[in-house]
C-alpha positions in Angstrom: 15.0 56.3 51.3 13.9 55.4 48.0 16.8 56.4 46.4 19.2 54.5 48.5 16.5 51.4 47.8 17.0 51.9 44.2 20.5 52.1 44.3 20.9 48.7 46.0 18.6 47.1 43.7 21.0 48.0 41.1 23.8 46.6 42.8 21.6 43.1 43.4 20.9 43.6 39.6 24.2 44.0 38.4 24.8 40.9 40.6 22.9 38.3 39.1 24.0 39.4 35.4 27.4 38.9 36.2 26.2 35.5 37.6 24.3 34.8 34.3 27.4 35.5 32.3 29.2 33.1 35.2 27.4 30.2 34.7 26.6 30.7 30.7 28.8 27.9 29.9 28.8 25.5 32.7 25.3 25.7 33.6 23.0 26.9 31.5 19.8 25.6 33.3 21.5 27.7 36.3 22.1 30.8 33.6 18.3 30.5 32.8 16.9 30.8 36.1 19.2 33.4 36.9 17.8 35.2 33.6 14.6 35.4 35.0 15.5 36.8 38.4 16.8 39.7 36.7 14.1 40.3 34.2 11.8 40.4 37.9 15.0 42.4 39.4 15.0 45.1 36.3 10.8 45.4 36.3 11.1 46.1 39.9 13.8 48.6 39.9 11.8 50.7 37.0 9.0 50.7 39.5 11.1 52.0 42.5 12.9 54.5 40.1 9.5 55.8 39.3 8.6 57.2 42.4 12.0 59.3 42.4 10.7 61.6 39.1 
């Protein structure tokens, strides 16, 4: 179970940076806020993928 948790908050992860580099040059207050969501997205992920060692 954890795995498969893990694995989709990758996919999430890898979401939102391709939404950073989307809105880079339009928005870059919109870029910034997604920025943080994946600094808490990448923190969390460590966590999960910690219990899988």
């Amino acid at each position: 179970m954890i795995r498969l948790l893990a694995e989709r908050w990758a996919v999430v992860a890898n979401s939102v940076r391709e939404a950073i580099a989307a809105s880079a040059e339009t928005d870059p207050d919109t870029s910034d806020l997604f920025t943080e969501v994946s600094r808490q997205l990448d923190k969390d992920l460590w966590f999960i993928e910690s219990h899988l060692a």
